[in-house]
N, C-alpha and C positions, 0 to 999 in steps of 0.2 A: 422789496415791496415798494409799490409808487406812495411817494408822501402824501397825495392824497389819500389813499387807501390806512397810511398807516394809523394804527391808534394815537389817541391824543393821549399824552402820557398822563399819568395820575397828579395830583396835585403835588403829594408826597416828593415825587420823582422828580416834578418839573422844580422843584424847590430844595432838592438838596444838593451839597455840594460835589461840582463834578470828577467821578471818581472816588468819592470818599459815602461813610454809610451816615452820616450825620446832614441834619437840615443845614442848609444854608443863612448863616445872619441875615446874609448880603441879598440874597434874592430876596427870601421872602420884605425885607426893610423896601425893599424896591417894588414889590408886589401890592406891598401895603402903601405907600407911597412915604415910607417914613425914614427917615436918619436912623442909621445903625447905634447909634448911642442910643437914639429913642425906644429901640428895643434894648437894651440893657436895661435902660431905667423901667419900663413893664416888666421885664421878667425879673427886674431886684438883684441886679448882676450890676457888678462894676464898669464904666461905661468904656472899658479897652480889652474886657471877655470876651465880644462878639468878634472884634480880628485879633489879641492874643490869643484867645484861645477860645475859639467856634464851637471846638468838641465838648465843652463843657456840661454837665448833665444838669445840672440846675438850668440853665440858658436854651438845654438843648427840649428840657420835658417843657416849658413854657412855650417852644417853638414849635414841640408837637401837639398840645393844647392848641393852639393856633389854627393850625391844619387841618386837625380833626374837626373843630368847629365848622372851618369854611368850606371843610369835604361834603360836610352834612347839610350846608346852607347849600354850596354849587349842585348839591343832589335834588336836594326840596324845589332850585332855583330850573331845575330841566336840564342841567350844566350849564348853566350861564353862570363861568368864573368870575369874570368881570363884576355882574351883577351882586354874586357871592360876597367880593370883596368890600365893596360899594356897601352892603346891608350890613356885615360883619363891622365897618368899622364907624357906620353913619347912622344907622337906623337905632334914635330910643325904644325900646321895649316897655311900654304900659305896664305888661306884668312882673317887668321890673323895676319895679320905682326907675323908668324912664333911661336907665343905665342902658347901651350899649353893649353886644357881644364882644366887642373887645374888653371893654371894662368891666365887662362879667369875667372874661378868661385871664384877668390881670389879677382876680379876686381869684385865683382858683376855683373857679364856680364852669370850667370847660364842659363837664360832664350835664351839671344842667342845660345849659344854654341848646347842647346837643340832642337830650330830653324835650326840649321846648321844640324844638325842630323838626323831629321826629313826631311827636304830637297835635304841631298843625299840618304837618304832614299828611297826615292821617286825618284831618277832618275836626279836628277839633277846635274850638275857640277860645279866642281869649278870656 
């Protein structure tokens, strides 16, 4: 298939580590623009889990909290990942005391943030 023609891979995909079924520390640290320790310390992992040991499921469900948030922002966004990233890790939210989608998904709060996105989505306001 011409690389033009081909699919842009999914977010999931383009961020996990190659060859293995686990998200990548490394990528997504680098997507986000952040130090791999800096994701330890959000997802409450020891700060030498993300390259001793990537596979980790505490490390790994905070990484997919992550994704999922910014799959649902890059969707609301028209695919604009970039833009995704940019609002996921910059943008205060009003309707939440002003907290960040990152710092909602550092609180375990993935699923709302996602909720929220899906309901301006849809036409709704704040």
């Amino acid at each position: 298939m011409n690389a033009v023609l081909k699919p842009r891979a999914s977010l999931a995909e383009a961020l996990r580590e190659p060859d293995q079924v686990y998200l990548s520390p490394r990528r997504i640290g680098e997507a986000l623009g952040l130090q791999v320790q800096s994701l330890a310390e959000r997802a409450r992992v020891s700060r030498n889990t993300p390259t001793a040991r990537p596979q980790n499921e505490h490390l790994q469900q905070y990484l997919r909290d992550v994704v999922r948030v910014i799959a649902a922002a890059e969707d609301a966004a028209g695919g604009d990942r970039t833009r995704a990233i940019f609002w996921f890790m910059n943008d205060p939210l009003a309707e939440f005391d002003y907290l960040t989608a990152d710092a909602l998904v550092q609180a375990g709060k993935a699923q709302v943030v996602i909720d929220y996105i899906e309901s301006i989505a849809d036409g709704a306001t704040g």
